[in-house]
C-alpha positions in Angstrom: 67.9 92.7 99.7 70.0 89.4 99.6 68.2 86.7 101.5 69.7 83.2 101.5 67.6 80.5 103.3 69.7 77.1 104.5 67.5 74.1 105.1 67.4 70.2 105.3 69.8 69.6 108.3 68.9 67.3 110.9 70.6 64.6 112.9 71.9 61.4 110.6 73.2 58.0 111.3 76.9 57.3 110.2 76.5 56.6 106.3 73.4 58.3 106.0 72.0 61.0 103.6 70.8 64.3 103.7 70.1 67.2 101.1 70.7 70.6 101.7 68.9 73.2 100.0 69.3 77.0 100.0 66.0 79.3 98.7 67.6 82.6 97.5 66.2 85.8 96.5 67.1 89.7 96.4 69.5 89.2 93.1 70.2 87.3 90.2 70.6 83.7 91.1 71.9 82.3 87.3 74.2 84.9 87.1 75.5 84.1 90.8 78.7 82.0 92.3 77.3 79.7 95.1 79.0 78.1 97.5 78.7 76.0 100.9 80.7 76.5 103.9 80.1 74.4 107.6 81.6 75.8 110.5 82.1 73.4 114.1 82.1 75.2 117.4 85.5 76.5 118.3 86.6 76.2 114.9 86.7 78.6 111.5 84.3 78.4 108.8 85.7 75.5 106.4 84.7 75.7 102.5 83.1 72.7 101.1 81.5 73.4 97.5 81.4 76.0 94.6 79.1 75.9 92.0 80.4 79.1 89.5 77.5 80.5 87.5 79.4 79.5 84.4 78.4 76.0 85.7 81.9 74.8 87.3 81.5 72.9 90.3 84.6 72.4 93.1 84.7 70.4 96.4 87.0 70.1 99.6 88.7 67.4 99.3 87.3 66.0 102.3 84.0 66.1 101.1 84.9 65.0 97.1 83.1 61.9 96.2 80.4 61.8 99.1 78.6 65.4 98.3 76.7 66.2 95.2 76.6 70.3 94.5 73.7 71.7 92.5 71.5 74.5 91.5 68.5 74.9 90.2 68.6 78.4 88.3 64.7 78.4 87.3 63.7 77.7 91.1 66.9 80.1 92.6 67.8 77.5 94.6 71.1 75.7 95.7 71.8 72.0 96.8 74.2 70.2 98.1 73.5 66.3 98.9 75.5 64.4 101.6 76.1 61.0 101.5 78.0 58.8 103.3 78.0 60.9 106.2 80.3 60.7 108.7 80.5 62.3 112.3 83.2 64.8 111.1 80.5 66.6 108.9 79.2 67.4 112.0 78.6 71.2 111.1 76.7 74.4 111.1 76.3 74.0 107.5 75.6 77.7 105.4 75.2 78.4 101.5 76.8 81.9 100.3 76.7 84.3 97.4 80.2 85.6 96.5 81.6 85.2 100.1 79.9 88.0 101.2 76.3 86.8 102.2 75.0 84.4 104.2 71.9 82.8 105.3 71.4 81.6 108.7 72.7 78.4 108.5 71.3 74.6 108.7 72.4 72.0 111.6 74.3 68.4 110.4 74.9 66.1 113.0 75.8 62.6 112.3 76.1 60.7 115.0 75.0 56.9 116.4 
């Protein structure tokens, strides 16, 4: 069984940091394309990151420059690290497998 397991939200000050991580299990992780997506209330889910499994990495453009995309194939785990945060990351932030599963999703607010 897929399991993907967002965590690391919280609330942030404007230009703040946070990192992201996403504990998966259920399949092969090094063999797997990774991705984030954040979705605002109201609003459609919004792509943000790829990481392929052949090691190519791809942002939004809104995000491009500010947030850092990893993995961590030994520990099955995925990363994405925020900074300069502003109050339009303000997201429900969730790390997929192929655009097909999800985890459950990890809160960003950045707000004064």
């Amino acid at each position: 069984e897929v399991q993907l397991v967002e965590s690391g939200g919280g609330m942030v000050q404007p230009g703040g940091s946070l990192r992201l991580s996403c504990a998966a299990s259920g399949f092969t992780f090094s063999s797997a394309d990774m991705s984030w997506v954040r979705q605002t209330p109201g609003m459609g889910p919004e792509w943000v990151s790829g990481y392929s499994a052949g090691g190519t990495t791809r942002y939004a453009d809104s995000v491009k420059g500010r947030f850092t995309i990893s993995r961590d194939n030994a520990a099955n785990t995925l990363y994405l690290q925020m900074n300069r945060l502003k109050p339009e990351d303000t997201a429900l932030y969730y790390c997929g497998l192929r655009a097909e599963y999800w985890g459950q999703g990890t809160q960003v607010t950045v707000s004064s």
